[in-house]
C-alpha positions in Angstrom: 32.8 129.3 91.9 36.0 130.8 89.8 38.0 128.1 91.0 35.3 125.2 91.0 35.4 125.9 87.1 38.8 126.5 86.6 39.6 122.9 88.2 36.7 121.0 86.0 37.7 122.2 83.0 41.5 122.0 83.5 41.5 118.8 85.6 43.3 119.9 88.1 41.8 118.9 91.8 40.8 121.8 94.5 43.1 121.6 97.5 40.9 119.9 99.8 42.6 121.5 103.1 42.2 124.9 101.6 38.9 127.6 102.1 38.9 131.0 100.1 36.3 133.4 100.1 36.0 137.4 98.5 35.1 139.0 95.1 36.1 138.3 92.0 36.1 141.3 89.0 35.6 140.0 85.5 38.9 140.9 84.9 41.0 138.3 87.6 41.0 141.3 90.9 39.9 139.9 94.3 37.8 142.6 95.9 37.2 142.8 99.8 34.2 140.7 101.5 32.5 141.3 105.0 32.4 138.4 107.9 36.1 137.3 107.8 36.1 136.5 111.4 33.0 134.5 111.1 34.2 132.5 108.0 38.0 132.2 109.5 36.0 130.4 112.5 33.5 128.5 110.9 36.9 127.3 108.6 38.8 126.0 111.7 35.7 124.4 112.9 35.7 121.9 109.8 39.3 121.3 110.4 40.4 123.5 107.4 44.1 125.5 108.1 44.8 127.2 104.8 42.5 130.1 104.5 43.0 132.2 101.6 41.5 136.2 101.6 41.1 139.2 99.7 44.4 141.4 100.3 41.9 144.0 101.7 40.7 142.5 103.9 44.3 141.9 105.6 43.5 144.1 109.1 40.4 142.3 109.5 42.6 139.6 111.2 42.8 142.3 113.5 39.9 140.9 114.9 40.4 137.5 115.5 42.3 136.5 119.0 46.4 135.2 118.7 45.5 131.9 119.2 42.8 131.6 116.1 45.6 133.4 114.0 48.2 131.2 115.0 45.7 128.2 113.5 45.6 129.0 110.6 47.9 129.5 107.4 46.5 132.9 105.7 47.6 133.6 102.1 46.1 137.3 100.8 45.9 137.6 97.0 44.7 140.3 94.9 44.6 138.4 91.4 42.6 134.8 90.2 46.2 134.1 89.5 46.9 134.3 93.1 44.3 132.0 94.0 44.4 129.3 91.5 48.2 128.7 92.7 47.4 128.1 96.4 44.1 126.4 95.5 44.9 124.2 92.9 46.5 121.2 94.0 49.6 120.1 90.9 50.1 117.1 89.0 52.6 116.2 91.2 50.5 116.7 94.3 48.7 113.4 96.0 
């Protein structure tokens, strides 16, 4: 929802081939979330690559089999910060 604000209010467009999930802390820190391989899956299911997850939550890819791993682009972040500049397509972007 972090982002889905950010980009209204600053006009700058979500990535549409991008999925995130995890916690966010009221100050900006990404905490760890349950179900990655569930929500990695259901993500390349609807096409989407570019996953991006909590930097905790890094082994969980443990989990998933070589060839789901090797579908998708994973970016781990710790910070809003983090996020925002995968997520957030530029001015310059299509």
């Amino acid at each position: 929802m972090a982002v889905a604000m950010i980009s209204a209010l600053s006009g700058r467009p979500v990535a549409h081939d991008v999925a995130m999930t995890g916690e966010l802390t009221l100050t900006g820190r990404v905490l760890p979330i349950g179900g990655v391989k569930e929500k990695v899956l259901g993500a390349q299911r609807a096409g989407i690559s570019r996953i991006i997850l909590p930097e905790e939550n890094r082994g969980d890819l443990d989990d998933l089999s070589e060839a789901v791993r090797n579908g998708s682009e994973f970016y781990f972040v710790e910070s809003l910060d983090e996020v925002l500049a995968v997520a957030l397509r530029t001015a310059e972007a299509d």
